[in-house]
C-alpha positions in Angstrom: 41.8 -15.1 -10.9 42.0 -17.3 -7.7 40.3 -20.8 -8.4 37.1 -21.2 -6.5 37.0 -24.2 -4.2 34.6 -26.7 -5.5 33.6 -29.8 -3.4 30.0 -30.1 -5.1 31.1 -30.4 -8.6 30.8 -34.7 -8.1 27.7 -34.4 -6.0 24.7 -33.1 -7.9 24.5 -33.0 -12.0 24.2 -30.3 -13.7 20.5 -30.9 -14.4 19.6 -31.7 -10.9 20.9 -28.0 -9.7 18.6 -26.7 -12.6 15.6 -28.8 -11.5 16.4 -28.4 -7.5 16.9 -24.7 -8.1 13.6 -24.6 -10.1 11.3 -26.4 -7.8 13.0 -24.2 -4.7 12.1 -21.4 -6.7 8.5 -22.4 -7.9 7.6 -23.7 -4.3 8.6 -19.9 -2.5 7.2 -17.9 -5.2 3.4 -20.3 -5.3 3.1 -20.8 -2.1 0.3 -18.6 -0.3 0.2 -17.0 -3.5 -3.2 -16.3 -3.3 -3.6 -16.0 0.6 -4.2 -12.0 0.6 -5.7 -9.4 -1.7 -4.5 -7.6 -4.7 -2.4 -4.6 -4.0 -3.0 -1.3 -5.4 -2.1 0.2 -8.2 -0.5 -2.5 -11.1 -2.0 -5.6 -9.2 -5.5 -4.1 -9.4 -4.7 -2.8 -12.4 -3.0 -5.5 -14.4 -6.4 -7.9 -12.9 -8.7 -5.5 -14.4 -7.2 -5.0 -17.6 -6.9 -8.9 -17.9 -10.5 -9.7 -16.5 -12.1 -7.0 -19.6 -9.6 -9.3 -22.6 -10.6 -12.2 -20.8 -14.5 -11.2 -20.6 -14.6 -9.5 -23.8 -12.0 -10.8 -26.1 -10.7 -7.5 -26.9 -6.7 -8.9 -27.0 -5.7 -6.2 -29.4 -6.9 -2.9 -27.7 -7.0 -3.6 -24.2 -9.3 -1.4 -22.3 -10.1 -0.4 -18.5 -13.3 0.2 -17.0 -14.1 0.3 -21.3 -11.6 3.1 -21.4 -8.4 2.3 -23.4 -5.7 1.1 -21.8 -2.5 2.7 -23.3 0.1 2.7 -20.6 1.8 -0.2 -20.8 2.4 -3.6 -23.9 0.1 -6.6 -23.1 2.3 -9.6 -22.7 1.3 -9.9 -18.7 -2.2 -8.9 -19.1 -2.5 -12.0 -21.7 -0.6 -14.3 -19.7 -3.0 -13.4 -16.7 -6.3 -13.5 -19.1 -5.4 -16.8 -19.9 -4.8 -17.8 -16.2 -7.9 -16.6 -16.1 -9.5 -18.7 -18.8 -8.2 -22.0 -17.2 -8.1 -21.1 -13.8 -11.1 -18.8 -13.2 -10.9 -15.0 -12.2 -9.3 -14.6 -8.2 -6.0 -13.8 -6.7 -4.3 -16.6 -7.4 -4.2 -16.8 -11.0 -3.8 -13.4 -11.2 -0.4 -13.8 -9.4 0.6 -17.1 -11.1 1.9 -15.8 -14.9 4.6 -13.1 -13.4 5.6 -15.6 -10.2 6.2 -18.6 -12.5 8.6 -16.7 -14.6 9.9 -14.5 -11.6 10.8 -18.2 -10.5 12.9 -19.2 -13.5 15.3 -15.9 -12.9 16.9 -18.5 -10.0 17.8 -21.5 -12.4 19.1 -19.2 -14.7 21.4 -17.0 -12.9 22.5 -20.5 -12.0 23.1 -20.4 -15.6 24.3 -17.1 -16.3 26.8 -17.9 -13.2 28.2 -21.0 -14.5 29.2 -19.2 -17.6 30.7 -15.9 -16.1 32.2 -17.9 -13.5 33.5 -21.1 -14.6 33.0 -22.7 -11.9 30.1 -24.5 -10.2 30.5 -23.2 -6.5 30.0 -19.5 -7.1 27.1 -20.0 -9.7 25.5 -22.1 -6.5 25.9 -18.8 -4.4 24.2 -16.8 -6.4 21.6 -18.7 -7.8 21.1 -19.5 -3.9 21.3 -15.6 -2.8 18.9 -14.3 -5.5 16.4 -17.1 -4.4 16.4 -15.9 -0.7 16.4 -12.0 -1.2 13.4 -10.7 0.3 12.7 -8.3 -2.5 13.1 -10.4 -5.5 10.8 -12.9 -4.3 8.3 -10.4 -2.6 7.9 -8.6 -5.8 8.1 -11.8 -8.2 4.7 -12.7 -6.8 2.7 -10.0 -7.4 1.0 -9.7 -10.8 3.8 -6.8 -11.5 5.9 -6.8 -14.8 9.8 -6.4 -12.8 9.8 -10.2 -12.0 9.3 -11.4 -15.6 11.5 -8.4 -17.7 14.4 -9.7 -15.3 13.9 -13.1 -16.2 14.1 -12.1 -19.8 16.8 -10.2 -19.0 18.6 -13.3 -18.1 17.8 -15.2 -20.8 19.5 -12.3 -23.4 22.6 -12.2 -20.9 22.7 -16.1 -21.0 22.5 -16.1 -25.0 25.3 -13.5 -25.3 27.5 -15.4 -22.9 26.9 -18.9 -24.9 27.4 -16.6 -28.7 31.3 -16.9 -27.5 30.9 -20.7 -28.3 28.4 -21.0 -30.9 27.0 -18.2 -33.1 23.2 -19.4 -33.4 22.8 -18.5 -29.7 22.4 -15.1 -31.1 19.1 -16.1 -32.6 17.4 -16.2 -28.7 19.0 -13.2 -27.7 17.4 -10.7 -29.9 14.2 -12.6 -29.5 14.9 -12.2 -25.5 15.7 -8.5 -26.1 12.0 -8.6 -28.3 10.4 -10.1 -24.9 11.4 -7.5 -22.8 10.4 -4.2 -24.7 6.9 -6.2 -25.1 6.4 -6.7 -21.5 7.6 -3.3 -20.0 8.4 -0.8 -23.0 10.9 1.5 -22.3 12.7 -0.7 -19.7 14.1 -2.3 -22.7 16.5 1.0 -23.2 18.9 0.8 -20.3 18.7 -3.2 -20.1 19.8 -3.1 -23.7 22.3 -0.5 -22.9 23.8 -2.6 -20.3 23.8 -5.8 -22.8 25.7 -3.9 -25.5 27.6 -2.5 -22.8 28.7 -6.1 -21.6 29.5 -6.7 -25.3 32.2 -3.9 -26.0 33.7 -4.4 -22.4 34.4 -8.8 -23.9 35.1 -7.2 -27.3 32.2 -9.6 -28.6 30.6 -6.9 -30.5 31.5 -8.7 -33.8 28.1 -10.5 -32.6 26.5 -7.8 -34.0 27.3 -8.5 -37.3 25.7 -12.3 -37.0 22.4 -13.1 -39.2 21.6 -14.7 -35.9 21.1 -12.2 -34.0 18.9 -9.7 -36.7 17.1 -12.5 -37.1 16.4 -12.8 -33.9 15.9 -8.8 -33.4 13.2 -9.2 -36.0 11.5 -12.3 -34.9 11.7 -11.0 -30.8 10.2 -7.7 -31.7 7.7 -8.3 -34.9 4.7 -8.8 -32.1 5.8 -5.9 -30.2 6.0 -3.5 -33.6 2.9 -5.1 -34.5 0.9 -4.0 -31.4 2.5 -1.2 -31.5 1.3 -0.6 -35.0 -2.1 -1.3 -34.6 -2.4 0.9 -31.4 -1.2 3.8 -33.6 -3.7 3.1 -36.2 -6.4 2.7 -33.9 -5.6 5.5 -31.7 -3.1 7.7 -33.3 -0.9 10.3 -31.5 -2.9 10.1 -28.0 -1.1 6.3 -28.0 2.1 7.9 -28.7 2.2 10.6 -26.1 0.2 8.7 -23.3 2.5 5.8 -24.0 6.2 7.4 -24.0 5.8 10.2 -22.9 3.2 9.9 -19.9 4.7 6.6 -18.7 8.4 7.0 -20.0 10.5 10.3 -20.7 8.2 11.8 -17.8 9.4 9.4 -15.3 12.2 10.5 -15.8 12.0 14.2 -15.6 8.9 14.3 -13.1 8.1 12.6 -10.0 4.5 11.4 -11.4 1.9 10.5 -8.7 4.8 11.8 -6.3 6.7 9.3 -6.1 9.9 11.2 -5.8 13.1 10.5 -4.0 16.6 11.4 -2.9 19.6 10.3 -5.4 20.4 7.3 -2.9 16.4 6.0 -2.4 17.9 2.8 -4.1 20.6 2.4 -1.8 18.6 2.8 1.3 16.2 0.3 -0.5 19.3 -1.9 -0.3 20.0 -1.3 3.5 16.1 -1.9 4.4 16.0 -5.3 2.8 18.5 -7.6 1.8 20.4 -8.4 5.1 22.1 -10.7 5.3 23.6 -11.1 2.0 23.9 -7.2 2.4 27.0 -7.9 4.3 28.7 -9.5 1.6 28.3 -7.3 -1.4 31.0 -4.5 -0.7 33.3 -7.0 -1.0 32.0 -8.9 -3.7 31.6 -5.1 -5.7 36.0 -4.7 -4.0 36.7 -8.4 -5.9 34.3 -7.5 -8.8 36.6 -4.3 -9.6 40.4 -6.8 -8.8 38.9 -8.9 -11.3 37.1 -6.5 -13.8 39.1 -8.3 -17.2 37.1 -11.4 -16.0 33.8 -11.8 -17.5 31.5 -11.7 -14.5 33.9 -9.0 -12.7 33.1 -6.9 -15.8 29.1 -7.7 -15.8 28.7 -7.1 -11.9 30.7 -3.8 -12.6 28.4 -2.5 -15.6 25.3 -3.7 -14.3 25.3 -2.3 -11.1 27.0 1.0 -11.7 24.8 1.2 -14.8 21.4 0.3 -13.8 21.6 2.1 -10.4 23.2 5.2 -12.0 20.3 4.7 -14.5 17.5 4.8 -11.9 19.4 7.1 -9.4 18.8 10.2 -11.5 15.1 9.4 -12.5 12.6 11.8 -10.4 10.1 9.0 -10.1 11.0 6.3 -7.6 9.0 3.2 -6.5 11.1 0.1 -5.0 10.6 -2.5 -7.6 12.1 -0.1 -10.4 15.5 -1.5 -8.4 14.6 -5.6 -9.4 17.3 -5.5 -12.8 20.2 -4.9 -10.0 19.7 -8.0 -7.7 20.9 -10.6 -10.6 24.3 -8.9 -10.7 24.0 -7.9 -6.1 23.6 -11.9 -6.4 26.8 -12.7 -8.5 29.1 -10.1 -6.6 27.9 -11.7 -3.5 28.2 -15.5 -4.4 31.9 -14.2 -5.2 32.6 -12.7 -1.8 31.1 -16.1 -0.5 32.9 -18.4 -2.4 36.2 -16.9 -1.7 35.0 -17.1 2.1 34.8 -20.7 1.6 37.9 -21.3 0.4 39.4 -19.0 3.0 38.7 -20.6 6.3 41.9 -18.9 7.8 40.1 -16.3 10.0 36.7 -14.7 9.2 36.5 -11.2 10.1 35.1 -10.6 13.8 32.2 -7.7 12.4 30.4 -10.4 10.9 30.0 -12.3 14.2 28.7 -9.1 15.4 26.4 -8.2 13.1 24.7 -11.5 13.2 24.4 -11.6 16.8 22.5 -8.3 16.4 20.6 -10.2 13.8 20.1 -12.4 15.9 18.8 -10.5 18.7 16.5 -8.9 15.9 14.2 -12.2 15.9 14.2 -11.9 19.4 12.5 -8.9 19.5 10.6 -10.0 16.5 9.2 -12.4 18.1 8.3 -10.7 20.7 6.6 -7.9 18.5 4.7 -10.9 17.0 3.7 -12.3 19.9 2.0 -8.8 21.5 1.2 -6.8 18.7 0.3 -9.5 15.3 -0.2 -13.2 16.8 0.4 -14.9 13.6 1.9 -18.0 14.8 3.5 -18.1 11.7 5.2 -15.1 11.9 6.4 -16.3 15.9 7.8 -19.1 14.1 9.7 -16.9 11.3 11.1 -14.5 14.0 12.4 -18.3 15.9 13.8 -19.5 12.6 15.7 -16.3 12.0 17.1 -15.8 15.2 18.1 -19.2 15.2 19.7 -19.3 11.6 21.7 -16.1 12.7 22.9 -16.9 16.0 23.9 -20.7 14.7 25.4 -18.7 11.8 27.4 -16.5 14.4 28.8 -19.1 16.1 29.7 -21.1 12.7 32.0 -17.7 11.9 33.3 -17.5 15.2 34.7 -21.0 14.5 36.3 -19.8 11.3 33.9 -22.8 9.3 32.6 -22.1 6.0 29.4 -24.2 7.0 27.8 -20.3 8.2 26.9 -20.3 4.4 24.3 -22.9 3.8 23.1 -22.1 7.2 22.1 -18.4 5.6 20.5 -20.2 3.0 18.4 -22.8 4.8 17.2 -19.9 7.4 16.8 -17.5 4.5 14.6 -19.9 2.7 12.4 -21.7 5.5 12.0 -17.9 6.7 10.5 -16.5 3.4 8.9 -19.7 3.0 7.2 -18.4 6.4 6.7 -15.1 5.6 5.0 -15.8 2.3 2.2 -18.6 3.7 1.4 -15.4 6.5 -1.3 -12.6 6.0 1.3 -9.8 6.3 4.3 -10.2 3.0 2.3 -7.7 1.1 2.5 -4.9 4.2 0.9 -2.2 2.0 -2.3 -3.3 2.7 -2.3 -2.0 5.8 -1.9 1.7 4.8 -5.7 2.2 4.5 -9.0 0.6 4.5 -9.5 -3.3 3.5 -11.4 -3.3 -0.1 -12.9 -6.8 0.0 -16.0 -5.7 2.6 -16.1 -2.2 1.2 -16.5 -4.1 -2.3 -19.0 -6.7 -1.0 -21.1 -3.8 0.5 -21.1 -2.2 -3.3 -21.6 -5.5 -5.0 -24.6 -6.2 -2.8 -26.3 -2.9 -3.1 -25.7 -1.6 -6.2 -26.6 -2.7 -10.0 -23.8 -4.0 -12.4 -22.1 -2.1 -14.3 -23.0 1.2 -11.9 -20.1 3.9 -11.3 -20.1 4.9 -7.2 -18.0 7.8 -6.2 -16.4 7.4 -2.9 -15.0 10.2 -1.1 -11.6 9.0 -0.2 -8.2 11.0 -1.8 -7.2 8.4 -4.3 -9.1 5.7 -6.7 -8.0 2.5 -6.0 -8.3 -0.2 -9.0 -8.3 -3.5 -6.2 -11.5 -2.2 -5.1 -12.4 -1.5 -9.0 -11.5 -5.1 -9.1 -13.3 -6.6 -6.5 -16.6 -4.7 -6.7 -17.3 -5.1 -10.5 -18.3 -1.4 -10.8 -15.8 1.4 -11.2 -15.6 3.5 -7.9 -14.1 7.3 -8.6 -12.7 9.2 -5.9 -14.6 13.2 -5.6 -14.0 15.9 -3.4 -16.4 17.4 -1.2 -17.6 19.9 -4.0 -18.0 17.8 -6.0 -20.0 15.8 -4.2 -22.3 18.7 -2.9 -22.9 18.9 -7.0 -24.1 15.4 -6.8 -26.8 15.1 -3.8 -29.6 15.9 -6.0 -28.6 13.2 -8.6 -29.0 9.6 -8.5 -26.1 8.4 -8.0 -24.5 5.7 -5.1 -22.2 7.4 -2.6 -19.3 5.7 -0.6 -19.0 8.3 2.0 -16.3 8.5 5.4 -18.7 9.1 8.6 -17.0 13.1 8.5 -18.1 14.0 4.9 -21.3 12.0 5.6 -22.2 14.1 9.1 -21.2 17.2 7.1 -23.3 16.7 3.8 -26.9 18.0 3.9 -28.4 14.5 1.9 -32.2 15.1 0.7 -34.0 12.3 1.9 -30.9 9.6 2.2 -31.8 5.7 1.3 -28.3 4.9 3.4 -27.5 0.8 2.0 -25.0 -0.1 4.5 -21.8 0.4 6.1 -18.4 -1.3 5.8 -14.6 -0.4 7.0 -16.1 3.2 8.0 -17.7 4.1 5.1 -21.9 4.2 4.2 -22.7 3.6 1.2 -26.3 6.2 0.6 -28.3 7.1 -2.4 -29.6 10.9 -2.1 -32.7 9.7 -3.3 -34.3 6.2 -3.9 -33.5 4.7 -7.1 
């Protein structure tokens, strides 16, 4: 394999990448973090099945809205109960358990790199790509579980790669391995199978003959049998087929909720959202497959090919079930950059190209910004980007390797942007704000009262916000109800169209009155 130029090896230490990688990290993935509302569904739902442990001290059986909670292990929802406990119950300290270790993924793919690689420069890359990537840090900061199981994930690839030099290392990666089934079940299976995978390609599977490493199988998963254990006791089968079946083999063989997709969802995913390291991949996947003998040709090989063949063929598709492929997107691309660096012959003409387009992109951007959302921080993000692009242009016009910290400076301070605006979680804008909608029921209604809202879908945020559980009902349904005391949450067209007996109407917020059919 061609020697990676390093002229950074004498500058910083090793522990001052770890700690400057760390704080970059903790800094993008804190910052605003608690600036907009929770997101439907697991943000609302991982904040309401913490806020019941935390108010109840129920740790064992979880429960929401007193109902119990059997979909997924509890590792998150403790972390977030006891942000709660320190911290108090709001948006920030809901976030702050899955960003912090969402975070630590970019010091240790510095980790991972500097082991696969054996070299300094790359590992730099990619630590500095998987920090920047829009995705990875957009996702790392919601209360989610993807952010976290990758960071595990890490950890177990970092403690195989270090068993080559000293056996005990084993001992933390079955523990890691532990970590991950406890924090999002299933995904354990394919993560594993990539692990083991990694392990017969280096012809290290005599690992699995180590004390070490059972040890650390048992010790990593005792909590998770445990829990398991006890929710079978208390619960029997309904835990078993609401667990793996409901929220495991069916994913795969249904499109639950309908979220469905084409084979290559995943790949547009790609496309949509990780320019401009996008650029660099196929030919850090073309140098992966040159140098497959090599340790991290063989893990970018088996971990992309794996994992996206992996979720590819499953009928349910949301975008963070890609998060497990941008640790090995990040390595083949810090390999494409690094031999860029050391070439400095002639860079190919396309990419000027491209990032002039990108560059023109903040143009318009800005412009968007400035007529359609005037965020002044989102003006200033559009500037930065069309800035780091064009600059970035004119660095690979000029044949200088420079073009590469220039991507990740721009990258950063525009994320760093992006995430102290009002808009990095977009999906809020698909339908109604819940914070006024859930004052209006807070201030009308008793606790611990249910209100059914005639709107298609529940939505746990406004669960969340308005202390009382709010259940969607069709217009039948509702017709069934008007000479009940119950509260209603109605849209101004069911509301026109439903003959109320004597309505107490409470108040109004985001279109929707919130009436009684008869005084309470």
């Amino acid at each position: 394999m061609r020697k990676f130029a390093v002229t950074s090896d004498h500058t910083f230490t090793e522990a001052q990448w770890l700690f400057g990688f760390f704080v970059a990290a903790l800094t993008l993935w804190s910052i605003g973090l608690g600036n907009v509302p929770l997101r439907d569904w697991d943000e609302g739902t991982r904040a309401l099945v913490a806020r019941e442990i935390y108010r109840t001290g129920n740790w064992l059986h979880p429960t929401l809205q007193g109902e119990p909670y059997l979909l997924k292990p509890p590792l998150m929802d403790w972390l977030i109960a006891l942000s709660y406990r320190f911290g108090g119950v709001k948006e920030f300290t809901t976030r702050l358990p899955g960003a912090f270790f969402s975070a630590c993924g970019v010091p240790l793919l510095y980790l991972v790199g500097r082991e696969v690689f054996l070299q300094r420069l790359p590992a730099v890359f990619a630590a500095g790509v998987y920090l920047t990537l829009l995705p990875v840090v957009r996702h790392g900061r919601l209360a989610m579980l993807d952010g976290m199981a990758v960071s595990f994930f890490l950890l177990l690839l970092l403690c195989l790669l270090k068993c080559r030099q000293e056996r005990r290392w084993a001992l933390g990666a079955g523990l890691f391995l532990g970590l991950i089934s406890f924090t999002k079940g299933i995904l354990v299976v394919p993560l594993g199978a990539i692990a083991f995978a990694f392990l017969l390609a280096e012809r290290q599977l005599v690992l699995l003959s180590s004390p070490y490493f059972w040890l650390g199988i048992l010790l990593g998963n005792l909590p998770a049998v445990a829990w398991y254990a006890a929710q079978w006791q208390h619960y029997g089968a309904s835990f078993l087929q609401v667990h793996f079946q409901s929220q495991g083999l069916q994913r795969v063989s249904q499109a639950v909720e309908g979220h469905g997709g084409p084979p290559w969802y995943y790949l547009v995913e790609l496309l949509k959202y990780t320019f401009p390291w996008l650029l660099f991949w196929p030919g850090g996947l073309y140098l992966a497959w040159q140098k497959r003998t090599t340790s991290w040709g063989c893990l970018v090989l088996i971990g992309t090919v794996g994992y996206l063949g992996v979720v590819s063929v499953m009928n349910t598709k949301l975008p963070w079930y890609i998060m497990p492929v941008y640790p090995f997107f990040s390595l083949a691309v810090a390999a494409q950059l690094a031999q860029l660096w050391q070439n400095r012959e002639c860079y190919p003409r396309i990419l000027v190209g491209i990032l002039s387009f990108l560059a023109v992109a903040g143009v318009g951007g800005c412009v968007y910004f400035v007529l359609a959302d005037p965020q002044p921080v989102l003006i200033v993000m559009s500037v930065v980007v069309m800035l780091t692009m064009g600059f970035a242009a004119w660095r690979v016009k000029q044949n200088n390797p420079t073009f590469i910290p220039i991507l990740f400076v721009g990258m950063y301070l525009a994320l760093g942007l992006l995430m102290t605006s009002q808009s990095w979680v977009w999906e809020l804008n698909e339908t109604f704000s819940v914070k006024p909608v859930a004052a209006l029921i807070q201030e009308h209604t008793k606790a611990g009262a249910v209100v059914y809202i005639s709107f298609g879908y529940g939505r746990p945020s406004l669960d969340f916000y308005s202390d009382r559980r709010v259940i969607p009902i069709d217009t039948a349904t509702l017709q069934q109800l008007l000479s009940t005391q119950h509260y209603l949450l109605l849209d101004q067209p069911t509301l026109s169209a439903l003959p109320l007996p004597n309505p107490v109407v409470l108040g109004t917020a985001e279109g929707f009155t919130l009436v009684t059919p008869s005084t309470q």
